[in-house]
N, C-alpha and C positions, 0 to 999 in steps of 0.2 A: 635440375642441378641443385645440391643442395648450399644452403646458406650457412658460410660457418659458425652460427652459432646453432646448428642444427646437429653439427657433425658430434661425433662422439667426445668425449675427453678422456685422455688418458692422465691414466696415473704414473710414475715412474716408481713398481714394485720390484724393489730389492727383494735380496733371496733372504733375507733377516725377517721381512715382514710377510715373504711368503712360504718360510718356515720357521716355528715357533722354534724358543729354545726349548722347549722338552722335548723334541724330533731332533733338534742339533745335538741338543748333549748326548742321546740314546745312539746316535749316528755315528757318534765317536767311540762307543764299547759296543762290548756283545750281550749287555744287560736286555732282558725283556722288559716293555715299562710296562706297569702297575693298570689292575684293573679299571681304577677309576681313569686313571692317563689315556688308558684305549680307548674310550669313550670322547674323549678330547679328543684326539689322535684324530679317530675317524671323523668326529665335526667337522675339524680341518679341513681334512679329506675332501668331506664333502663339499666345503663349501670352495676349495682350488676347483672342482670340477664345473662348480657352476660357473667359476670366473673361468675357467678357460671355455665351455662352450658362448658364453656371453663374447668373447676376446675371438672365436669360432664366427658367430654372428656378424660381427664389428669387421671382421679381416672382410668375411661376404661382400658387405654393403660397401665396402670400399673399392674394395675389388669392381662392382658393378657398378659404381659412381665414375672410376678410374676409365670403364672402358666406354662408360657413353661419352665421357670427355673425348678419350679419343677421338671418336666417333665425328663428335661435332667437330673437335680441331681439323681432322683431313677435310670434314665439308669444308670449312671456313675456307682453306687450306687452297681448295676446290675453287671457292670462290674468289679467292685474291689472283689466281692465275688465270682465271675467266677477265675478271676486271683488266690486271695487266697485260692480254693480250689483246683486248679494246685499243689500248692508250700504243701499242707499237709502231713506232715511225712507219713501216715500210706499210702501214693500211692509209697512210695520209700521202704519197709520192702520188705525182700527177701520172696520167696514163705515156704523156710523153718521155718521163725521164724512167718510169720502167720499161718500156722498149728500150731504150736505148741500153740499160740495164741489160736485158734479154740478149741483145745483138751481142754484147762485147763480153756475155758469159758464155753467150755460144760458142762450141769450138768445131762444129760443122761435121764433128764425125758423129753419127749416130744411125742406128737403124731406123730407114726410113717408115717402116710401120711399128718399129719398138714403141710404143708409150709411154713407156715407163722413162725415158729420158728424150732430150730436146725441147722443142718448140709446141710436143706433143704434151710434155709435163707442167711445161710452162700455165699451157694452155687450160691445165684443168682442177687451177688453184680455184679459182674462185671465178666470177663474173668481172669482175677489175683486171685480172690478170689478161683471162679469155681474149677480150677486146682488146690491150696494148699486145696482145703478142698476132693478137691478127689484124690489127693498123698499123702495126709496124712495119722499118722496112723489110721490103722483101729476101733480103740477105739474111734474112731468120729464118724461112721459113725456105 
């Protein structure tokens, strides 16, 4: 990650300072400017091209600063929802008051080998679950 005194600085170029007025004024008529002007002219030229592949560079490195942040923000991101589902009430309930949970969510219709719902689902949350749904009473099951 870089430190912002690492990061680039920008300048805020007006279009004054990044065209001269002897390109302003010729931009206003159809005059051709002067040999020695050409010479200018094209200096210019060249040296906008350097500030713009430089400005080319800068956009990059930002660009690929911007997306490791990313990157690390979803981790962090990752890890704050790991942490808070540690801290969720329902991993601290005794095994008796989640039975009793189980019984009075139960509504007794279910397919007796479906899985996917009942006392079969209940069953294969975790090992804390597992055991209050088969120590419970038998009206669960």
């Amino acid at each position: 990650m870089l430190c912002p005194k690492y990061l680039p600085t920008f300048t805020e170029d007006s279009d004054s300072c990044l065209v001269p007025p002897i390109v302003d004024a010729y931009l206003k008529t159809n005059n051709a400017p002067l040999d020695l002007e050409i010479v200018d002219i094209r200096d210019s030229l060249q040296n906008l091209r350097q500030s713009l592949v430089q400005v080319d560079e800068e956009i990059k490195l930002l660009s690929q600063t911007l997306e490791k942040l990313k990157t690390r923000r979803t981790d962090i991101s990752k890890a704050i929802s790991k942490h808070r589902s540690m801290l969720s009430p329902i991993r601290r309930l005794p095994p008796e008051m989640l039975s009793e949970i189980f019984v009075r969510a139960n509504d007794g219709c279910y397919a007796v080998f479906d899985t996917s719902y009942g006392p079969w689902a209940l069953s294969h949350v975790n090992r804390q679950w597992r055991a209050a749904a088969l120590a419970g009473p038998g009206c669960l099951w």
